[in-house]
C-alpha positions in Angstrom: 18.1 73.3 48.7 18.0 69.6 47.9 20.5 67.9 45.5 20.7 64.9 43.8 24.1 63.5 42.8 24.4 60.9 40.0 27.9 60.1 37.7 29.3 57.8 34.9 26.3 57.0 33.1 28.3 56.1 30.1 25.2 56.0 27.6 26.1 53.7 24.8 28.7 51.3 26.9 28.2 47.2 25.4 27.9 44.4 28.3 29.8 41.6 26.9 28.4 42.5 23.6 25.4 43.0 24.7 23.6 46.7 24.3 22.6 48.7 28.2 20.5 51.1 26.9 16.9 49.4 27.6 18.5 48.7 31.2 19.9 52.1 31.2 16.7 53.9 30.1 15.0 52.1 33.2 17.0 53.2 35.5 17.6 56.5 34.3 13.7 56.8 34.5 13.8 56.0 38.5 16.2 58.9 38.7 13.9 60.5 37.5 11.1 59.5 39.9 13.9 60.0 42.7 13.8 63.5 41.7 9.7 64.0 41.4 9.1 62.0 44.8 12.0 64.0 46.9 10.7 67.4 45.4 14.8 67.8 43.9 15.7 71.1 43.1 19.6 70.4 41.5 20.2 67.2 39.6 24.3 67.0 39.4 26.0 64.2 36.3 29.8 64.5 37.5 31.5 63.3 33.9 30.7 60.2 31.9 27.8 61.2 30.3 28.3 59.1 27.3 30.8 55.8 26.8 32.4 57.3 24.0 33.6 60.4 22.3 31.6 59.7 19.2 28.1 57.8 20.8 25.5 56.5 18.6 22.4 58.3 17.5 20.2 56.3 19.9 22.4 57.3 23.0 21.7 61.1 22.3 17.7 60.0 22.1 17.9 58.6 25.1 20.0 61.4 27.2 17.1 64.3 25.8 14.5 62.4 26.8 16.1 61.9 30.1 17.1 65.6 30.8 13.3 66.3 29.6 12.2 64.0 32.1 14.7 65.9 34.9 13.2 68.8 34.1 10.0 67.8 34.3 10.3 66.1 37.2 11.3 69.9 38.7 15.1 69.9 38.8 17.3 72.0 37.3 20.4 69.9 36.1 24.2 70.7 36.1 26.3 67.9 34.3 30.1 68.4 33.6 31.7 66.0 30.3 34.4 63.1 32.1 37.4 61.4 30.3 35.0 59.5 28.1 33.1 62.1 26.7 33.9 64.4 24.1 33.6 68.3 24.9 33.2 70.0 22.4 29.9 67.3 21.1 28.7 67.2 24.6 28.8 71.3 25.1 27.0 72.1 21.6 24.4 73.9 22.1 24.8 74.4 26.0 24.4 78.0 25.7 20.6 77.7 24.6 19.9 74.3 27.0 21.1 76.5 30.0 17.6 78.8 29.0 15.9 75.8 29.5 18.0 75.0 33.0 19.7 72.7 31.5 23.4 73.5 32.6 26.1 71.8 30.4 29.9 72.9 31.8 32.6 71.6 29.4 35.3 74.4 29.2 38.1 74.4 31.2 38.0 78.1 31.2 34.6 78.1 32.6 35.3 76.2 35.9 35.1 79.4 37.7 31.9 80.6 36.6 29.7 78.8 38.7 25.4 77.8 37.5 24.1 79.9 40.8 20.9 78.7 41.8 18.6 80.4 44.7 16.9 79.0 47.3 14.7 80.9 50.6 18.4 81.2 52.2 20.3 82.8 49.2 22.0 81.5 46.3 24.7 78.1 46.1 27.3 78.8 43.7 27.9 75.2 41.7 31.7 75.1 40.0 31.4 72.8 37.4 34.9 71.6 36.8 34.9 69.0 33.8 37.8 66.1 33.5 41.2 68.1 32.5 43.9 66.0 30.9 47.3 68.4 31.8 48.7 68.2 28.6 45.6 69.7 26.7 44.7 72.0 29.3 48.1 73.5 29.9 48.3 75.8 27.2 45.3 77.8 28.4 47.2 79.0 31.5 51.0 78.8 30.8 52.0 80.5 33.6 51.1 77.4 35.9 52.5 74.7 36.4 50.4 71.8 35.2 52.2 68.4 34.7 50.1 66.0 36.6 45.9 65.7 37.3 46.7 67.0 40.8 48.7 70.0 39.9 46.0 71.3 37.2 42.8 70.5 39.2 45.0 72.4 42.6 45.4 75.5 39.9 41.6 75.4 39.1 40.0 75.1 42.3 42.0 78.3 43.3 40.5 80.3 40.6 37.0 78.7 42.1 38.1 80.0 45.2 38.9 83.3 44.1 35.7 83.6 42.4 33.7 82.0 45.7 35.9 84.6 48.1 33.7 86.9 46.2 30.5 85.9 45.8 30.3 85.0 49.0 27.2 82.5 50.0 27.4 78.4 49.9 29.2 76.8 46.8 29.3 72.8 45.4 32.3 71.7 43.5 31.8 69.4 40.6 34.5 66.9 39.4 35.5 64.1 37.4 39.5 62.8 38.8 40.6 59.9 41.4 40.5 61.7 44.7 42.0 60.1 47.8 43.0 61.3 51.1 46.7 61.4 50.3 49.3 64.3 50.5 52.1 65.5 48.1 55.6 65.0 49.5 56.4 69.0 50.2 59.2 70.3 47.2 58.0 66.8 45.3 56.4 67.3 41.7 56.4 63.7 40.8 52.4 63.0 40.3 50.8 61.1 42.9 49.6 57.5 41.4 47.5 54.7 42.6 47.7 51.8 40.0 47.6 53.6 36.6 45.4 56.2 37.9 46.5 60.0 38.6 45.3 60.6 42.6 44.0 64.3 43.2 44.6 64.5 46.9 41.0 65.7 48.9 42.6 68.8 50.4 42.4 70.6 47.1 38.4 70.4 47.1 38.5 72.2 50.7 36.0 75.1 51.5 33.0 73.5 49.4 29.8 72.5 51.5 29.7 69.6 48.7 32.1 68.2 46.3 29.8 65.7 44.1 32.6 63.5 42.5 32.5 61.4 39.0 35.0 58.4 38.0 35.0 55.9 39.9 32.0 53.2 39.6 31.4 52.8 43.3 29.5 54.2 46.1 32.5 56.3 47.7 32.6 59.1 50.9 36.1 60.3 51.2 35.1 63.1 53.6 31.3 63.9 55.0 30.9 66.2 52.4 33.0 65.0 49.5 31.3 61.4 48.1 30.8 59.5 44.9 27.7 58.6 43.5 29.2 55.5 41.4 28.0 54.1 38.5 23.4 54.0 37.8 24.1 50.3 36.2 26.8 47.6 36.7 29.0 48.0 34.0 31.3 44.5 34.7 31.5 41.8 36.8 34.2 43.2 39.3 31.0 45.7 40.0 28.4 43.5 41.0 28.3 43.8 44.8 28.5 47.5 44.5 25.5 49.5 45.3 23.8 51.9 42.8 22.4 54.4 43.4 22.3 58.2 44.1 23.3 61.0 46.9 20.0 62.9 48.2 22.2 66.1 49.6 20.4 68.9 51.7 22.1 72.1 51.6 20.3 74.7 54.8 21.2 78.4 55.4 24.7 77.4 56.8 25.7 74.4 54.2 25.8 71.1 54.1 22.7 69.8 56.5 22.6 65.8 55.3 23.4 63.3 53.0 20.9 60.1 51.8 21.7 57.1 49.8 18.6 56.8 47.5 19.3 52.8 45.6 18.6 52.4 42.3 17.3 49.3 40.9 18.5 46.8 39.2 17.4 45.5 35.9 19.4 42.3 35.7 21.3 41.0 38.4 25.1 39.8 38.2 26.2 37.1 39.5 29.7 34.8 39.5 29.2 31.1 39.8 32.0 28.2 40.4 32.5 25.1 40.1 32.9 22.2 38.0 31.3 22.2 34.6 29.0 19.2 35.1 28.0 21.4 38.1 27.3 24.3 36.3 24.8 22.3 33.8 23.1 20.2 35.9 23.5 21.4 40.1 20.0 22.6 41.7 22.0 25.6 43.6 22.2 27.6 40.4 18.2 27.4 39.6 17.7 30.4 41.4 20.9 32.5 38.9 18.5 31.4 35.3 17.3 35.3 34.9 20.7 37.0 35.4 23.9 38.2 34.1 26.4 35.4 34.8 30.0 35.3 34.5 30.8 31.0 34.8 33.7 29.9 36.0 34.3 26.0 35.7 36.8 24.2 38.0 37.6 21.5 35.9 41.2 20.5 35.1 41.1 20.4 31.2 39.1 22.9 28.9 35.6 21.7 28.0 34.8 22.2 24.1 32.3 25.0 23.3 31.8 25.9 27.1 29.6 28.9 26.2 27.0 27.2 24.3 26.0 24.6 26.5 25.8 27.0 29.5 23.4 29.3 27.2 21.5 26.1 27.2 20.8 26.7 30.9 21.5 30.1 31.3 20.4 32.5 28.7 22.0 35.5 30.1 25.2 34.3 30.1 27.6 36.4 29.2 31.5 35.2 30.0 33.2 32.3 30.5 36.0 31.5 33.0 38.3 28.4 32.6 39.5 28.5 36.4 41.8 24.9 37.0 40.6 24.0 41.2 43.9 23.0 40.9 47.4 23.8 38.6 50.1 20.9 38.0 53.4 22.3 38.0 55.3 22.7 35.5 58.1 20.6 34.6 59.9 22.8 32.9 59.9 20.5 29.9 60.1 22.5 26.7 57.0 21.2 23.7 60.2 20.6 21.2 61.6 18.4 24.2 58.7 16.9 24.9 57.6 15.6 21.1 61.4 14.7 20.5 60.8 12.3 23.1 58.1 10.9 21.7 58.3 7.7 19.8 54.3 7.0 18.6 52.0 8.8 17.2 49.9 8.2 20.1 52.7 9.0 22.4 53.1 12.6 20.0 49.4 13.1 21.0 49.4 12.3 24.8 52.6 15.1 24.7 50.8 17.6 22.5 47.9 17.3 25.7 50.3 17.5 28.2 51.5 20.1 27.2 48.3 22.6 26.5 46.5 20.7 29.6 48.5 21.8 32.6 50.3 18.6 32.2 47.5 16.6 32.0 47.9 13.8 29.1 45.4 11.7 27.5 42.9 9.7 29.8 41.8 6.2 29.7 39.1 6.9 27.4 41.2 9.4 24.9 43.6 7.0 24.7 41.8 4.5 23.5 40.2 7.4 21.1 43.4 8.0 20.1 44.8 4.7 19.0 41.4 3.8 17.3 42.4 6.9 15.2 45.8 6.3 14.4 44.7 2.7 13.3 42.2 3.7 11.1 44.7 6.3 9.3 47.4 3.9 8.9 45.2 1.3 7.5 44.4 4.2 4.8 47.9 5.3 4.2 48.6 1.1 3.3 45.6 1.0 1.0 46.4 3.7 -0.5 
């Protein structure tokens, strides 16, 4: 049997205020040639279907006419709602897409009723498991346990377990959580965290020939047979070295026979570019950066006024802006009351005000003189007046 294992499509997420679905419906359309050319039998979505709980009309156009191109393609597809999605709008209807092998899994209670598919060596059992937030999952089995994402998905996958035991024949967990090769402290309840994120330890998806993971926007294998796809699109800046892309995964009579990275492409490229602001306008590296997503990050002391519209000038995609000093004064620890008290001009009250809001940086030659021209021409008003 030959999988394909996708994740966190997040249909209807902005790009710096700036919509993904055209880039998202070309990509989601090579997925779907993935699937024709590499005669795919099981097209896996591990959570983050949609970006929000409540998408847009347009995003639920364009993920039907991707499942119809799936299925036409010649895949039968499994996809499991993630912490972005809403359930209970993502399951409707599931019962009468499944006729159509389209397999939406977004009940908790469901986890252990696997979408069996056969192949010439039997069936494979898939577990779709969707993303279970303890404190709105605990009430449906009160006799557990469940204060952090590791406890609950540890109680689950033992009911899968129970259910594989006996069924027998190969099985593929599905599941949207932050897994990491870690282990609990033994008697220790206290959740396992990295960052702000609840960490699942990888011994709790043991026994599966795959565990196709959703989350987490990169290319990840925690174990040869426990990976994550990553994110179809680049979703920020902090993402734009990372691969995307899908898991070809070959499942023969005895499990788990291979794994293939099958890129994606990209529609727009992102790229960060540094240095001073003059630089940015004007230098000849950055001709080749005109057609892509750019985050700008100017190296120049003070703040330039309206940095974003000049750089549109030369780059029309760009889409953030990144005041980044080459260099910080330190601070002086004067306070700004301290500073204007000491003042004894109005010029002098301006070079402090600029001090102050410029790293320490007052007025230069050429402001000063700016300056005083001003404070001349508004004192020779106040005197006529």
């Amino acid at each position: 049997m030959r999988i394909l294992h996708t994740s966190d499509w997040h249909i209807g997420r902005t790009f710096h205020g700036h919509s993904t679905l055209p880039a998202l419906r070309t990509v989601l359309g090579a997925l779907a040639e993935q699937v024709r050319s590499h005669d795919v039998d099981v097209v896996i979505v591990a959570g983050d279907v949609f970006d929000s709980a409540a998408p847009a009309a347009d995003c639920y156009t364009l993920l039907a006419d991707t499942l119809a191109e799936l299925r036409d393609a010649g895949a039968q597809v499994v996809l499991t709602s993630g912490n972005h999605d809403s359930a209970a709008r993502l399951g409707f209807l599931s019962r009468f897409v499944a006729l159509a092998g389209i397999h939406v899994r977004t009940q908790p209670l469901e986890a252990a009723d696997p979408v069996t598919v056969h192949d010439e060596h039997g069936p494979v059992h898939l577990y779709g498991i969707p993303f279970l937030e303890p404190a709105l999952v605990r009430h449906l089995w009160p006799d557990a346990t469940l204060r952090t994402q590791a406890q609950t998905l540890a109680h689950v996958m033992d009911l899968v377990a129970a259910d594989r035991a006996v069924r027998g024949g190969r099985s593929v967990a599905i599941a949207h959580c932050f897994a990491a090769d870690v282990e609990p402290t033994p008697g220790v309840e206290r959740e396992i965290r990295q960052g702000t994120l609840d960490v699942v330890p990888l011994s709790v998806f043991g026994g599966h020939d795959y565990v196709a993971l959703g989350h987490i926007h990169g290319r990840n294998t925690l174990a040869e047979g426990v990976r994550y796809a990553g994110a179809p699109l680049h979703y920020s800046f902090g993402e734009q070295h990372k691969p995307r892309g899908s898991w070809l995964v070959d499942l023969d009579e005895s499990g788990l026979a291979g794994t293939r990275w099958l890129p994606l492409p990209v529609p727009r490229r992102l790229v960060t570019l540094t240095g001073t602001f003059d630089d940015l306008l004007s230098d000849a590296r950055f001709d080749a950066e005109t057609d892509a997503w750019v985050c700008a990050q100017y190296t120049d002391t003070t703040p330039q006024p309206d940095p974003m519209r000049r750089l549109l000038a030369r780059f029309p995609h760009c889409a953030a802006v990144v005041h980044q000093p080459a260099e910080r004064r330190e601070r002086d620890g004067v306070s700004y009351a301290a500073r204007v008290g000491a003042t004894r001009t109005d010029e002098e009250l301006v070079d402090a005000f600029l001090a102050h809001v410029r790293e320490g940086e007052g007025a230069s030659a050429a402001e000063a003189e700016i300056i005083a021209e001003t404070v001349r021409g508004r004192v020779a008003a106040e005197v006529r007046v």
